[in-house]
N, C-alpha and C positions, 0 to 999 in steps of 0.2 A: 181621239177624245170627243167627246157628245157632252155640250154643257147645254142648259136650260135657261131661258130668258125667259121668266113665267111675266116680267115688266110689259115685255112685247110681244107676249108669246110664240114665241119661236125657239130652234133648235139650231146650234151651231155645231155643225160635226166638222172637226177638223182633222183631214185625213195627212200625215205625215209619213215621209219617208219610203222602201220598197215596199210595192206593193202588188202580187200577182193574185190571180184569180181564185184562188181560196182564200186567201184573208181579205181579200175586196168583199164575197159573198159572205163571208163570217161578219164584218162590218155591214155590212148594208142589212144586216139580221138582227144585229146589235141595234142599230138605227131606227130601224122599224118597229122595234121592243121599246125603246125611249120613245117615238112619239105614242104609243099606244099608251103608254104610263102616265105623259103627260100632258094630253092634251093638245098640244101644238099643234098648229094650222098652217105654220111658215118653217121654213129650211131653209138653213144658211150653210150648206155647202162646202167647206170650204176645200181643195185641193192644189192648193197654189203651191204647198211645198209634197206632194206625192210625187213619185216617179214609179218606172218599171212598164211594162206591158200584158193590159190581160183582156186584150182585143176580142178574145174570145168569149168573151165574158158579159161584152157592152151590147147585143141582144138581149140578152136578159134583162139587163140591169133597166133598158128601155120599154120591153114589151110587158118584163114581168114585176118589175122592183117598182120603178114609177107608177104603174098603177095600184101596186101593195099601198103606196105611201098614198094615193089619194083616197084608197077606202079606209085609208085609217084617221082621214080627215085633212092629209095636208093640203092645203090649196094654192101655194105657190112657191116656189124655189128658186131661188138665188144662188146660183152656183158659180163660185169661184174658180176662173180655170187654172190648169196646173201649168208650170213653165217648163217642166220638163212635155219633149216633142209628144213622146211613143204615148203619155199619159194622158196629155191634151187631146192628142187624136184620141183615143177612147172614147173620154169622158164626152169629147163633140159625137161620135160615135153613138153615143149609148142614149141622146136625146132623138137621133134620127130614128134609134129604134122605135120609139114610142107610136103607136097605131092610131091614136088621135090626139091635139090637144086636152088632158086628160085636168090637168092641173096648167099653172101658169107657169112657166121655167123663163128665165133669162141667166143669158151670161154674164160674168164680167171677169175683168182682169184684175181688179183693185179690192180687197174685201171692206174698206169703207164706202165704198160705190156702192157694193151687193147691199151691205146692211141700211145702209139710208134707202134704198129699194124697196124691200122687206116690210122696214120703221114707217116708207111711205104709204104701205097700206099696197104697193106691188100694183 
């Protein structure tokens, strides 16, 4: 689910449940379509209840998806990591991809941590 925080402008995508490497890329297509829509300059991440493994996937998601989202405006990311193993590793995974600090990303564990983050202006 992608809701909209037009208060703070930001974007909360909460990724739930299995998830392998085509409905990750369908989601993160989905995502990229909602900030273009609306504006948003922050992401709020959230994958804390996702599971599954799509390792294969977290190059892209770093070299190609991260920088999609900064030419669409986003400028900093708060992402929540997931507690499942195989998905945390990804998701840690898919920020090493990224080629250069491109946008501001940080982690967190807690998604009231992420979003006071975010609200702090990141």
């Amino acid at each position: 689910m992608i809701y909209h925080s037009p208060e703070h402008n930001y974007l909360l995508a909460e990724w739930r449940g299995h998830h392998d490497s085509e409905s990750a890329r369908l989601g993160c297509q989905r995502l990229l379509q909602e900030v273009y829509k609306t504006g948003s300059k922050r992401l709020l991440n959230d994958s804390s209840e996702v599971f599954g493994e799509w390792k294969e996937l977290a190059a892209w998601i770093g070299a190609t998806f991260i920088p999609q989202l900064q030419q669409a405006g986003i400028e900093a990311i708060a992402w929540v990591n997931a507690m499942d193993w195989p998905a945390r590793s990804c998701v840690a995974s898919s920020v090493h991809h990224t080629p250069h600090p491109v946008v501001t990303i940080f982690d967190f564990d807690q998604l009231e941590e992420a979003r006071h983050w975010l609200q702090a202006g990141s």
